[in-house]
N, C-alpha and C positions, 0 to 999 in steps of 0.2 A: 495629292502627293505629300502636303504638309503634315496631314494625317497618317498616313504612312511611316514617314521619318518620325513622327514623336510616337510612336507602336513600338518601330527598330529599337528605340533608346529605352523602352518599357521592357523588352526584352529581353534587355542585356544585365537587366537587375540578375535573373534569374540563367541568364548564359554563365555570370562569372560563377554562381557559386555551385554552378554543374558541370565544369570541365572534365572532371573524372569523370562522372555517367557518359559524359559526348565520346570524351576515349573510349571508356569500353566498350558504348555503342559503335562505334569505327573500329576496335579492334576486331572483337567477337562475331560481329556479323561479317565483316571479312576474309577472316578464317574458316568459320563455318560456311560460307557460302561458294568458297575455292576449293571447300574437300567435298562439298555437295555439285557441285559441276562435274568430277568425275564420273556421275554417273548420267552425261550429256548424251555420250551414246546409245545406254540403252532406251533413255524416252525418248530418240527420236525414231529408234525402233520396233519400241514396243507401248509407246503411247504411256509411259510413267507415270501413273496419276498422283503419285508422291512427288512428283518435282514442279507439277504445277503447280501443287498446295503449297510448297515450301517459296515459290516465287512467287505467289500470293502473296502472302502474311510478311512475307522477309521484307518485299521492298513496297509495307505502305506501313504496317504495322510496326514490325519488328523492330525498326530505329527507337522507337517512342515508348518501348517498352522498358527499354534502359534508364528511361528517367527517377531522378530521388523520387519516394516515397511521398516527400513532404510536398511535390507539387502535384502527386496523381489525383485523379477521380478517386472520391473515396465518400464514404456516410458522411455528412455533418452534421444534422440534426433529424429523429425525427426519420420518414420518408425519402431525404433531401438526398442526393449525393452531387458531389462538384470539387473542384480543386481549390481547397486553402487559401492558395496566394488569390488566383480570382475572386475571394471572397473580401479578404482582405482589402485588396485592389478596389473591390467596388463601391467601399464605404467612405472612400477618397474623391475628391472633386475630379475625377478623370472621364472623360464622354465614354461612352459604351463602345463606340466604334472603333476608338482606343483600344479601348480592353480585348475588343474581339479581332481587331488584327493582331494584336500582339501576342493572341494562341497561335494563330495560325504564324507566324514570324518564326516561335521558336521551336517549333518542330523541324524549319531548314537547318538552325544547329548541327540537328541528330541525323538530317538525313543526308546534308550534301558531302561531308568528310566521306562516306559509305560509297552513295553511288559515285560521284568525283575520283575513287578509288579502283570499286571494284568494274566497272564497266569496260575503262584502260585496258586492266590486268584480263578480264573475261580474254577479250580481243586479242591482246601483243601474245597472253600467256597461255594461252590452250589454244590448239590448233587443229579441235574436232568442229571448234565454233569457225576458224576461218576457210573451211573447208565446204563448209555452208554457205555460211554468208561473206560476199565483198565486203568492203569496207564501206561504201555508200549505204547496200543494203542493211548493214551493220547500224549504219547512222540514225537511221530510220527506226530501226527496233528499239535502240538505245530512248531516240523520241516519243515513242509509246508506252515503253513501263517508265519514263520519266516523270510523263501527264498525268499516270493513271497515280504513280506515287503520290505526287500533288493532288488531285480529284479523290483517291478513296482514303490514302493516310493520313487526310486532314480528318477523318472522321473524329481520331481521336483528340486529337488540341482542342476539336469544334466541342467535345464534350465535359470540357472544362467550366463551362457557365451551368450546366448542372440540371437537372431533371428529379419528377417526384417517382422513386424507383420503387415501387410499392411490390412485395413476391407476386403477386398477379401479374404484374405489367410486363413484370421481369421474366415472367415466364412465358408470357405474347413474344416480346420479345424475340427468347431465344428459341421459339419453333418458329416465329418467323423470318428470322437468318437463318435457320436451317435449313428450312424450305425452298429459301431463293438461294442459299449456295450452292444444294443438294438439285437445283434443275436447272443452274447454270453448269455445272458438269454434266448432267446429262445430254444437253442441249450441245454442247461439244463435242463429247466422245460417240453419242450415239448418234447425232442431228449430223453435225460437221464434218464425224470421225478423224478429229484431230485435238491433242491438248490442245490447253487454252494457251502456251508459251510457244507448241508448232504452228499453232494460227495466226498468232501475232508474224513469224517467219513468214509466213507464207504472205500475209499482208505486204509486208514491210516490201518481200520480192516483186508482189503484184500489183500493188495500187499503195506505192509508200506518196504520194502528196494527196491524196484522200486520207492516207491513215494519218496524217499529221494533222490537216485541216481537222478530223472528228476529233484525233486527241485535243488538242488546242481547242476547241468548242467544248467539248465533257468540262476540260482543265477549266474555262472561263464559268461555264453555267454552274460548277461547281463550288467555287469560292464564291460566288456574288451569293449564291442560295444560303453557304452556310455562315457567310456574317450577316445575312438578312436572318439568318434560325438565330443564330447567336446574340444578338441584339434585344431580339423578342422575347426572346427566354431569360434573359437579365434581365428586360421591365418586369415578366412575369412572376417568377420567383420572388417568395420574402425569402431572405438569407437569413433575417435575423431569429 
């Protein structure tokens, strides 16, 4: 826990001088995500495969994409890419485990003004969503893109201690997140014949205290893996 608390206070170096990015992450994604709800009726009609993609990315990604420039993933020497301040950071007497909660720390910034907001407003303000679901049932769905926000939108804080990003690697890489995003929609629409945000519904209806139990297990096995990557890949990396 003591470790934890001196992370929060590492944190907040970099909270004060982002209040604008946090704003416009809480404005903009709110906005945009309440004129994207409009079209709630037709994917649950017609299986929208643009409203999953946009409930992907929005609520793991998208908060963290608001951030300054000066703390993103970026080249720093060489092969190397990482973020600045983690660079900085680590040339200071501070433990690693410090360093690596304190990514994951300031991604809740960006993320909880958003969903703290928009999930309310989903619920009280559109009533193609309570038409659907009770308010229990409600509870439930809320709890699984909560987890999953935490388990897969840490990916990017977690990529702050930085990687050798060679154009090979980069290109393994990205055919292979294509691969696995491109047959996890498959495995939905064609396997399930359901989006992956009517499945979560139908979850949430049928088995919402397993679907919490696995979220809460994902959410757990996912933070301990990636401050154990994040540690390891600060010993292994020269910065300098």
């Amino acid at each position: 826990m003591k470790s934890w608390k001196q992370a929060f206070w590492l944190a907040k170096s970099e909270w004060k001088v982002s209040i604008v990015n946090i704003f416009l992450s809480w404005l903009i994604l709110t906005i945009v995500t309440l004129i994207f709800l409009t079209s709630f009726n037709r994917y649950m009609e017609e299986n929208y495969i643009g409203f999953d993609i946009f409930f992907l990315l929005v609520f793991s990604f998208g908060p963290f994409l608001f951030r300054s420039k000066y703390f993103q993933y970026k080249k720093i020497s060489g092969h190397i890419w990482a973020s600045p301040t983690l660079i900085m950071q680590a040339q200071l007497p501070i433990p690693k485990d410090i360093l690596a909660k304190s990514r994951l720390i300031i991604y809740f910034a960006y993320l909880l003004p958003f969903i703290l907001t928009i999930f309310p407003i989903m619920y009280i303000g559109y009533s193609p969503i309570r038409e659907v679901l009770s308010l229990p049932v409600y509870l439930v769905f809320v709890i699984i893109w909560i987890c999953y926000c935490l388990y897969f939108g840490i990916l990017l804080p977690a990529s702050d201690v930085g990687d050798y990003a060679t154009p090979k690697r980069m290109t393994y890489y990205f055919i292979f997140s294509f691969i696995i995003f491109f047959g996890i929609f498959i495995f939905f629409y064609k396997v399930l014949g359901y989006g992956i945000v009517a499945w979560t519904i139908r979850v949430a209806q049928n088995w919402p205290f397993l679907a919490i139990i696995i979220s809460v297990i994902l959410l757990v096995v996912s933070w301990k893996f990636m401050l154990f990557y994040m540690k390891k890949t600060m010993k292994k990396l020269d910065y300098m």
